[in-house]
N, C-alpha and C positions, 0 to 999 in steps of 0.2 A: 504494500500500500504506500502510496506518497502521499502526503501531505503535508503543507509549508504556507505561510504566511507572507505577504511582502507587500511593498509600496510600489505601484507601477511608477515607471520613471522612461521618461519622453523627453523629446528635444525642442524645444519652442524659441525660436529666433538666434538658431546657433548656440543656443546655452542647454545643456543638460540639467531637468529638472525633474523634484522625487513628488510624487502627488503624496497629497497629507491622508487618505483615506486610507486604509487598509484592507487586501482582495485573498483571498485564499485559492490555494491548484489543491484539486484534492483528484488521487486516481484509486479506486479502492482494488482488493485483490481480483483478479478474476476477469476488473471490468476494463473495455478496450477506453472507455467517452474517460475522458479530461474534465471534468469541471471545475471555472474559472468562477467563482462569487463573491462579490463585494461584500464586503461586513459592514461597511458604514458607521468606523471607529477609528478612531486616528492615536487613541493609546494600545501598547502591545500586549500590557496582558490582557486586557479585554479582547483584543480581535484574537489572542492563543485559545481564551476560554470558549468563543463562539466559536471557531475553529472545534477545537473538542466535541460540543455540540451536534456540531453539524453535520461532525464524523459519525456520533451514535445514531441521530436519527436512519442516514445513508446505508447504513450498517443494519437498524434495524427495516427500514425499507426495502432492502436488498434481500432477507430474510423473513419477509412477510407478515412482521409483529406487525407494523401500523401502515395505514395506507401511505401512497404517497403525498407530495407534499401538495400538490394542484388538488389532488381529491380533499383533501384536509380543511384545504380555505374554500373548495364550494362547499361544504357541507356545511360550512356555515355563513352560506353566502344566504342574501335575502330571497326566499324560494319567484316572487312575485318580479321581481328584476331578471332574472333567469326565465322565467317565462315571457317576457317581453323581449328580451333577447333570442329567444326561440322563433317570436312571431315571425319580427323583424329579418330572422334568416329565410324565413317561411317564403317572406313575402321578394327578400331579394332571388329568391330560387323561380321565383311566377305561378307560383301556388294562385289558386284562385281565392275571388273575395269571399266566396262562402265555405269554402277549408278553412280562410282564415279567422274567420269568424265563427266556427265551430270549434275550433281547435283552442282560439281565446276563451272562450266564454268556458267550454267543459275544465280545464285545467283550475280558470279562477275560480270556479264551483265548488269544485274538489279544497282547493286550499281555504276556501270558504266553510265548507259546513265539516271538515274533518279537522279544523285547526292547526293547517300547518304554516310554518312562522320559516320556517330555514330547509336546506334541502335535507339535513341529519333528520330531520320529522316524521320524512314517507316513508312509510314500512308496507307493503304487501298486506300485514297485515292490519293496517288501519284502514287502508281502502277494500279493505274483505268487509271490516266491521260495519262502513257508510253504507257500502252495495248492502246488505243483507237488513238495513233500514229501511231502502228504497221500494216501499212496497206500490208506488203510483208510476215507477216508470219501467217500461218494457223490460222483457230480456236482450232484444233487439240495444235499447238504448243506451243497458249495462253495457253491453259489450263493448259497443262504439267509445262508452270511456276508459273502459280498461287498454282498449287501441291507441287512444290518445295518449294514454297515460306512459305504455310500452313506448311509441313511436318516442316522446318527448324525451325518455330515460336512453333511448341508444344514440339519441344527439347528445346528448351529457357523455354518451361513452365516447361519441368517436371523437369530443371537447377535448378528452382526456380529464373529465371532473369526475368521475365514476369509474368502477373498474367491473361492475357486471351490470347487467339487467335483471333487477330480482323478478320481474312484470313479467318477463316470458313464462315463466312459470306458473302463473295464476291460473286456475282454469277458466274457458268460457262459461257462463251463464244458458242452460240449454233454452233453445228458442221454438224447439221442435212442439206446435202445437198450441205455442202461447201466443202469438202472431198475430199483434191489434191492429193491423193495415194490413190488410188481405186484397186484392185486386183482380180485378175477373175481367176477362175480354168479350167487345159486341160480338154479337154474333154478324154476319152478313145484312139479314136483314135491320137489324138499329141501325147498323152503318148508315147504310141507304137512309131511313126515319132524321138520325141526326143530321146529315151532312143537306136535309132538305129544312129543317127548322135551325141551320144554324145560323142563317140570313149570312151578315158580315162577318162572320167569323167560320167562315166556311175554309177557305183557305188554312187558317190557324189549325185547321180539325184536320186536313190532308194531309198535313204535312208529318204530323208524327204516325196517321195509319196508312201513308204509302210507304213513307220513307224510313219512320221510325226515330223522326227527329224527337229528342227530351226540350223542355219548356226554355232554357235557356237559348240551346243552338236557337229556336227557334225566334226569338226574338231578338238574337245577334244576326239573321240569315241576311247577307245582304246578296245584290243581283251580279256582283261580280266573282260569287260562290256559286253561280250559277251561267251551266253552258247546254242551250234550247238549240232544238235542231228541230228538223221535219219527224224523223224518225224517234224521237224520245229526248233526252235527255242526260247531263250529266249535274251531279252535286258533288262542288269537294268542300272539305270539313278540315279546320284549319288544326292544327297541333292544338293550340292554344286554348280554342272552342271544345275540341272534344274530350270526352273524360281520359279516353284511353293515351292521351296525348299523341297522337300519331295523326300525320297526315294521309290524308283518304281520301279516292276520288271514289262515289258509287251511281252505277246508273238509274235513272231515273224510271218510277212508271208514267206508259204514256199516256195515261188519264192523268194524273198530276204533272206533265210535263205541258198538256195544253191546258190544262187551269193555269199555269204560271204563265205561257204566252199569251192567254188572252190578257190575265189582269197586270200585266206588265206594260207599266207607262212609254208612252212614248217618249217623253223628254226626260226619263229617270235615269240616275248616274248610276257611276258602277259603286259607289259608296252608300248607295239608299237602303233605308230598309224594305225587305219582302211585306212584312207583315207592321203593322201601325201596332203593337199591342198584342199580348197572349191575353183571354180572359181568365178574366182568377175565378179562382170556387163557386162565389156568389153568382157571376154572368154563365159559368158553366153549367149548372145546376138549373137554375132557370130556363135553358137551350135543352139540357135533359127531359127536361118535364113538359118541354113544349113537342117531341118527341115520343112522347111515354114511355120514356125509358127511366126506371127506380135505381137512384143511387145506391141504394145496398140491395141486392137480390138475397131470397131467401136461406143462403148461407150465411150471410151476414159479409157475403166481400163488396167492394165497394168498387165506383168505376168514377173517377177524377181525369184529369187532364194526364195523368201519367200512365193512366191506363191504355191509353191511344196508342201509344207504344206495346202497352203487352198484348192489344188485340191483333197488333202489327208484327211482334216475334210470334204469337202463337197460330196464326195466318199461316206461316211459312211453315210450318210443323204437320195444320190440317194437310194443307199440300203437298205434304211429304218431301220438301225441298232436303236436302241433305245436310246434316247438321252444321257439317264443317262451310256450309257455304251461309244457314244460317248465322253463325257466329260471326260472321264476316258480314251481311248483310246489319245486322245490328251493331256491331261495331263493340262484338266484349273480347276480351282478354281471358278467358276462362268459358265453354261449354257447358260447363255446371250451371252456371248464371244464366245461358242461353233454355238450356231443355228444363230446370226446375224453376227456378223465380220467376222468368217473364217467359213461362210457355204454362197459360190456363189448361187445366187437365176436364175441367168442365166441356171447355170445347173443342176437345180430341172425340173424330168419328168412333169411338168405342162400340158403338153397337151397330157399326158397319162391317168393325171386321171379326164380331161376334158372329155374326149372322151369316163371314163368307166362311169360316170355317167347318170345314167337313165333320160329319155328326161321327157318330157309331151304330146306323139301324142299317137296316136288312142290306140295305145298298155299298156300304163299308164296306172296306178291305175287311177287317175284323173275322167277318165269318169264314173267309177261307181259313180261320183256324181252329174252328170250331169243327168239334167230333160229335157225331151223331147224326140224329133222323132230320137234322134241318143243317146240318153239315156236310162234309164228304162222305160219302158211303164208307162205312165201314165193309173193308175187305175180310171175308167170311174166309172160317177155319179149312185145313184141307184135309178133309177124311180118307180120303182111299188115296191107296200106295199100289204102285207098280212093280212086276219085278225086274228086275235089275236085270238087264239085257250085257251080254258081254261077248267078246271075238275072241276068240283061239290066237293071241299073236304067236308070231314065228319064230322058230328057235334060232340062236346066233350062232350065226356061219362063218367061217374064216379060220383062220389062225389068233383065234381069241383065247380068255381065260377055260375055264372047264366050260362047254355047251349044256345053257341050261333054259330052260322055258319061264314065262313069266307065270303069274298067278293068276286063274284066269277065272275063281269062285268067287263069290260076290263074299261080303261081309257075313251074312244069316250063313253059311255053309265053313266057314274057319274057325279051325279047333282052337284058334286063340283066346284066349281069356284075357280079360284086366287084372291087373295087379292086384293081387288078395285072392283070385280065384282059386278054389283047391284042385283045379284041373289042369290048372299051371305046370306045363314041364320044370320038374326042379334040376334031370342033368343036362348036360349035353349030348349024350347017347341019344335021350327020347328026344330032346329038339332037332335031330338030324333024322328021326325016323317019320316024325309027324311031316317034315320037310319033302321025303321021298315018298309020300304017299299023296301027297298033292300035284304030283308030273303026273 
C-alpha cells in the first residue's frame, strides 16, 4: 500500500511555488487506481490524521463493511431533490409530458403518505406496508408504482448512489380478474350506427378503427404525416408521436384514405392539423347514445375512445390476419399485448368454428373402429380342418452326404412327442430306429 501526504508545488511566473493546502496519493494493496485527495488543511498532523482516516474507510470499503463513499452522502441526500433530479433527466432524455407527469406525481405520493425525508428511508419494506393500505386503488395501479419506484432506484444505480435494487424483488400485485377498466370492441354493425351519429367527429372515430390511431397520435396527426394517392394511402408515425418510439410508415384503408381526400383543404399546409379536436368522455358518450350503443355492456366492460383501437386490433384477429402482421399493424413491441389486452375474446367467431368442427355420429371416422353389429363384421371362427395334402419329394442324387428322403407325414402321423412326453425316445438307439421306419 502507498500512502503519503504532501503540498503540491507549481511554477507560476518563473518562480517555484508550495500550495498551502495539503493532498494525499493513496494506492491500497491489490488496487491498480491512484487516488489523489485534497484534505483541505494546511497543518501536518491534521492532514497525517485524515490521511489515516481515509485509509480505514478505503480499506473498509474495499472489504465491504460500509458502503461507498457516493452511496453514503445520497443516503442522506434530501429524497424530494433526487427526485427532481430524476424528472429533469426524464425530460432531457424526451420522455413525454405525460410519463413525466406520472412519474412526478407517483414518487411524490409515495414520499408523501409513507414518510420519507432522505433516501436511507425507502425500505421494500415500507412500500409493502402503504401498498397493503391501499385498498381504493387497483392492482393495475399498485403495480404501475412499484415500476416507478424500481425504474427510479436503477437511475440511482447507474448515479452510482446505490449499489442494488432492492424493488426488483418485490412481487407484483396479481391483477388477474380484478380488472376495473375492462374494454370490449363494436361489433361491425355499431361501427356503421356510430360513424352515422357521429356528425363532426366522424373522422376522429376512423381514425383509431381503421388505423388504430391512440387519442394523442390522433390529435398531433398532421397532413404532412400523410401520403393520399388514387389507390389508398400511406401514414407514417413519427419516433416521437409513437409509444413504441420507432418510426413507421403503414398503409392506409381505402375507405379512410378517401375520407381524408375529401375532407382535406384545399389551401391546408403541411403543418395543419387533420383533426380540430378528439372529443372527450362527455361528447363521446352522448355520440354513443345517439347510436344506441351502452357504454358498459352487460359484463360490465366499457367502450371509451380507446376502445376504437381495441375494436381495430381485434378486427384483425376476426379476420384471421396473422398475428405477427397484426402486431405490426398496431404498432406493439410484444404479441402478448397484441392477442390478450387489445384483442376482445367477446368478439372472436367462437361458435363459427364450433359449428365447422366435425362431430362423432354415425358419419365419423370413429366407427371404423368400432366392433360389432353396427361395426365391421366380425370375422367368424373356422371349424373344419382339412387334411394335410403332401408330395413324395425326391431322394438326393449325386455324390452327396448318405442319400436320404425327406419327411413326407404330416404332423397327426409323427411319433414325436413334446418334451415331458413319456413316449419320448430317451436313447439314441431308439431315435435312429423311429428315424428308419419313416423312409
Amino acid at each position: 500500500m502507498e500512502a503519503r501526504i504532501y503540498k503540491p508545488k507549481r511554477h507560476r511566473n518563473g518562480k517555484r511555488t508550495t500550495g498551502r493546502l495539503y493532498r494525499a496519493r493513496v494506492k491500497l494493496t491489490g488496487d491498480n487506481k491512484v487516488r489523489d485527495i485534497s484534505l483541505g488543511v494546511s497543518d501536518k498532523q491534521v492532514a497525517q490524521q485524515k490521511l489515516n482516516k481515509l485509509i480505514q474507510e478505503l480499506e473498509h470499503e474495499s472489504a465491504g463493511l460500509i458502503p461507498a463513499k457516493a452511496e453514503r452522502e445520497a443516503a442522506q441526500s434530501p429524497l424530494l431533490d433526487l427526485i427532481s433530479e430524476y424528472v429533469n433527466e426524464l425530460t432531457v432524455l424526451g420522455r413525454s409530458a405525460d410519463h413525466l407527469r406520472h412519474v412526478n406525481t407517483r414518487l411524490r405520493r409515495l414520499v408523501r403518505e409513507c414518510h420519507w425525508t432522505r433516501l436511507a428511508d425507502v425500505t421494500p419494506a415500507s412500500f409493502q406496508s402503504w401498498r397493503k393500505e391501499q385498498t381504493t386503488k387497483a392492482p393495475k395501479t399498485l403495480n404501475e408504482y412499484l415500476a416507478t419506484l424500481s425504474t427510479f432506484w436503477t437511475w440511482l444505480r447507474k448515479q452510482s448512489r446505490v449499489s442494488v435494487n432492492p424493488f426488483e424483488l418485490v412481487e407484483r400485485t396479481d391483477t388477474r380478474g380484478k380488472e376495473r377498466i375492462q374494454r370490449r370492441a363494436l361489433s361491425d354493425a355499431q361501427v356503421v350506427q356510430l360513424l352515422k351519429a357521429a356528425g363532426k367527429n366522424q373522422l376522429a372515430y376512423m381514425l383509431p378503427l381503421y388505423a388504430g390511431l391512440r387519442r394523442n397520435e390522433v390529435k398531433t396527426l398532421r397532413w404532412s404525416n400523410l401520403v393520399l394517392g388514387e389507390s389508398g394511402g400511406l401514414l407514417r408515425i413519427h419516433a416521437a408521436v409513437n409509444k413504441n418510439r420507432k418510426e413507421q410508415a403503414l398503409p392506409l384503408h381505402r375507405e379512410l384514405a378517401e375520407v381524408l381526400q375529401q375532407q382535406k383543404p384545399t389551401d391546408s399546409k403541411t403543418d395543419d392539423l387533420v383533426v380540430n379536436g378528439v372529443p372527450k368522455m362527455k361528447e363521446f358518450r352522448q355520440d354513443l347514445a345517439k347510436a344506441g350503443i351502452p357504454f358498459l355492456d352487460e359484463r360490465g366492460h366499457r367502450m371509451d375512445y380507446h376502445a376504437l383501437r381495441t375494436t381495430f386490433i381485434t378486427r384483425l384477429s376476426t379476420m384471421k390476419v396473422h398475428p405477427r402482421l397484426a402486431m405490426e399493424l398496431a404498432r406493439h413491441s410484444d404479441m402478448r399485448l397484441t392477442m390478450k389486452t387489445y384483442t376482445d375474446a367477446g368478439q372472436l367467431p367462437l361458435r363459427e368454428v364450433m359449428d365447422s368442427l366435425p362431430g362423432f355420429g354415425s358419419d365419423s371416422r370413429i366407427d371404423s373402429r368400432n366392433l360389432g353389429p353396427k361395426g365391421q363384421t366380425v370375422s367368424q371362427l373356422v371349424t373344419e380342418t382339412r387334411e394335410l395334402k403332401t408330395k413324395k419329394s425326391l431322394a438326393n442324387t449325386g455324390k452327396s452326404h448318405l442319400d436320404s428322403s425327406l419327411v413326407t407325414t404330416s404332423h397327426e402321423k409323427s411319433e414325436w412327442r413334446r418334451e415331458g412326453d413319456s413316449k419320448l425316445p430317451k436313447r439314441f438307439s431308439d431315435f435312429c430306429e423311429i428315424a428308419l421306419k419313416s423312409l
